[in-house]
Residue, then its C-alpha position, 0 to 999 in steps of 0.5 A: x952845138x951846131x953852128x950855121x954858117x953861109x956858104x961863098x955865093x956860087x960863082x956866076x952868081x949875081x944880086x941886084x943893085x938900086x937901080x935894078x930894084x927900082x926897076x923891078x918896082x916899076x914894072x910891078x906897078x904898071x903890071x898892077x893896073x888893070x888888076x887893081x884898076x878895073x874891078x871897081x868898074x866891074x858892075x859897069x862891064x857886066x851889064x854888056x856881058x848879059x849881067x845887067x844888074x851887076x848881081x855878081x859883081x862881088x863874087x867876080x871881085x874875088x875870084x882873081x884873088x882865090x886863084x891865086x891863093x891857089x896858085x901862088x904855092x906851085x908857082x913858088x916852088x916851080x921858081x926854086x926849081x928853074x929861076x926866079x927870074x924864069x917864073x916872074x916872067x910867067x907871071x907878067x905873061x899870064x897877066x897880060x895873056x888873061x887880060x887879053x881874054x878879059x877885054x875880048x870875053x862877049x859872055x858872063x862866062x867866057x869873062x869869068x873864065x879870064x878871071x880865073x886864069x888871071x888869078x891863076x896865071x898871074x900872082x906878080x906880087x909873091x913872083x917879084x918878092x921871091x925874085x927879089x928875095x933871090x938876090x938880096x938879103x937882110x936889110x936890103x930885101x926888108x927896104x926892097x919889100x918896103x919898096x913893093x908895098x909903095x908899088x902897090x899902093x901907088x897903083x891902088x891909088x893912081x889906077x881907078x882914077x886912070x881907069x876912069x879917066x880914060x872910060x869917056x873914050x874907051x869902055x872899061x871892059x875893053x880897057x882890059x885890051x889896053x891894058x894888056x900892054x903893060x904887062x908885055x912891057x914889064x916883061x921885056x924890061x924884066x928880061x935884060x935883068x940877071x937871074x940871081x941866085x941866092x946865097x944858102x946856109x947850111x949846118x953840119x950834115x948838110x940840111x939847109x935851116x934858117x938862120x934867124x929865129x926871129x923869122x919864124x913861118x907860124x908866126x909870120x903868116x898868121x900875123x899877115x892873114x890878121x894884117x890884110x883881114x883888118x885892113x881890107x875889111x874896111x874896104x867894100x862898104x867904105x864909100x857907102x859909109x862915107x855917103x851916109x855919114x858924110x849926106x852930099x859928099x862928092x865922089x872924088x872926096x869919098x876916092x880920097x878918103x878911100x886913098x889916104x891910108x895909101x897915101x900915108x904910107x907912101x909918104x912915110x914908109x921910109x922913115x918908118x922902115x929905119x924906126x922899127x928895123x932892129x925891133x919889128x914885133x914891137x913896132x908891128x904891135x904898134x902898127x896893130x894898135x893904130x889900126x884898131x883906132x883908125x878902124x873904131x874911128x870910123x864908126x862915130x866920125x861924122x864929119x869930114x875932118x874926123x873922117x879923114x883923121x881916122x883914115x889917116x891914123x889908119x894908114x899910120x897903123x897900115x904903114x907900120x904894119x906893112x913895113x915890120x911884116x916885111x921886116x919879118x920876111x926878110x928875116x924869115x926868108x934866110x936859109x929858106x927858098x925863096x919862091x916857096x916861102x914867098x909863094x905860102x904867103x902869098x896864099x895867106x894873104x890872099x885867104x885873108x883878103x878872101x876872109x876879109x871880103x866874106x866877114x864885110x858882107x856878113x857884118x854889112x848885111x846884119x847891122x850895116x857899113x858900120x859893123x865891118x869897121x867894128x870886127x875889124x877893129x876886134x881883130x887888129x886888137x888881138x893881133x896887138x896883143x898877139x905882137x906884144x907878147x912875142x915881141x920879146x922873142x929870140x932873134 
């Protein structure tokens, strides 16, 4: 029976500690703004692009996240091959060079064209978890993961209102401009940080395999692309079902309706993480299940009350999934190279999201804001029972 066995880390190598981590995590979130702040406003910018009745605002919302799904991939392995450290760095620069051409496009086409290499060039996200996954391992690379997903929501939350915020004295569209900074700062922060390198394992012959069963690739993946397609199918039409449902709601009370599941996770990923670690197939099940019932919520909720009880339960559901998936990773990322591994999951998240997005307008279009919630929740209800029946898998 062959045995596997880590190899002694390389000499010169180094990890990471918590307050590197940290590091890391800030500069994925103030990198994060501009993409994730902006295209809520893009039927305000392409009016004075020659768009003026936003007609192709919902493409444009997605074509950042296509070309990343194309991209993630190469950029991935490109990191295995020349550092972690290295690619990440290009992924900061792509973004703050494409925003630069985004806030200085004058045509529909020179903007969409931003679009595209901000896609392209950027895909911080599967950039940082391969850094990341470069230097840490086990438990700490799952918590580190976790750590990313707060970054993330934290800047879905706190950017549109930045944006909006700042729109009164500087148009949204040449908020790109603005915004352009933040990447070039995380860069310079993210360059007095080490190149790690990432212990192997190896077998008898030499192959490099990985070490943990639990983390099988099938599995993972297709458990993240039926993540982010139930969550993010909810997201298109939210506030128009909030305004129908709720007839006089506010916008900041339909913004925080559309933020709490985000919220919730901030508040209870941690404790979250230490719950689920030694058993994360049952808890993304559990994850799964909740939200199926946050997702079913919304189509009866006719209050406020209820409506933000659904939402709620949703983030429940969003946290425990988020969190176990991340476990998974971890898991996964064993004996595997980093950026490639990260990178192919970074595509199928983005194929997800892509899915999500075409499956909304589809159910929209036939029966209403309604019906995305509804596919959703058919779909998470299939990736329960998927989880449960592989919770029980060798680790």
């Amino acid at each position: 029976m062959r045995t596997v066995e880590p190899l002694p880390r390389p000499a010169g190598a180094v990890g990471l500690d918590r307050r590197q981590v940290h590091a890391v995590a800030a500069c994925y979130f103030v990198a994060s703004f501009a993409a994730l702040g902006l295209p809520p406003y893009l039927t305000e910018i392409l009016p004075s692009l020659g768009d003026h009745s936003g007609h192709w605002a919902g493409l444009l919302y997605i074509v950042p996240t296509v070309f990343t799904a194309l991209g993630a991939p190469l950029w991935g392995r490109l990191a295995d091959r020349f550092g972690q450290k290295r690619l990440l760095l290009r992924a900061q620069l792509g973004l703050a060079v494409s925003f630069l051409l985004a806030g200085a496009a004058d045509s529909l086409p020179a903007f969409t064209i931003a679009l595209v290499l901000q896609g392209f060039l950027g895909g911080t996200f599967s950039a940082t978890n391969g850094y990341l996954a470069a230097a840490l391992d086990g438990s700490q690379l799952s918590k580190a993961l976790t750590l990313m997903q707060g970054s993330a929501r934290a800047a879905l939350v706190a950017a549109p209102i930045l944006v909006g915020t700042l729109s009164p004295w500087i148009d949204p569209h040449r908020q790109y401009l603005v915004m352009a900074v933040l990447p070039l700062t995380a860069a310079v922060l993210l360059n007095s940080l080490p190149e790690p390198i990432r212990p192997t394992v190896a077998r008898a012959g030499g192959d490099s395999v990985p070490a943990d069963p639990r983390g099988s690739l099938k599995l993972l993946y297709t458990f993240e692309f039926a993540f982010v397609f139930a969550t993010i199918i909810s997201f298109p039409y939210l506030i128009t079902l909030v305004q129908q449902r709720l007839p006089g709601v506010n916008a900041t009370v339909a913004g925080l309706l559309f933020a709490l599941p985000h919220l919730v996770y901030l508040i209870g990923a941690g404790r979250v993480h230490s719950a689920v670690e030694a058993h994360p197939r049952s808890g993304l099940a559990l994850g799964f299940a909740l939200v199926a019932v946050g997702l079913a919520g919304h189509a009866p909720a006719h209050s406020l009350l209820t409506f933000a009880l659904t939402r709620a339960v949703l983030g429940l559901g969003m946290t425990f999934g988020l969190v176990c998936l991340a476990v998974l990773a971890a898991d996964a990322a064993r004996g595997r190279a980093p950026g490639r591994m990260f990178g192919t999951r970074e595509t199928v998240s983005k194929c997800g999201a892509v899915a999500a997005g075409l499956a909304a307008a589809l159910a929209n279009g036939s029966s209403g804001p309604a019906a995305p919630v509804v596919t959703g929740t058919v779909a998470a209800l299939a990736a329960a029972l998927l989880a449960l029946l592989t919770r029980r898998s060798p680790r």
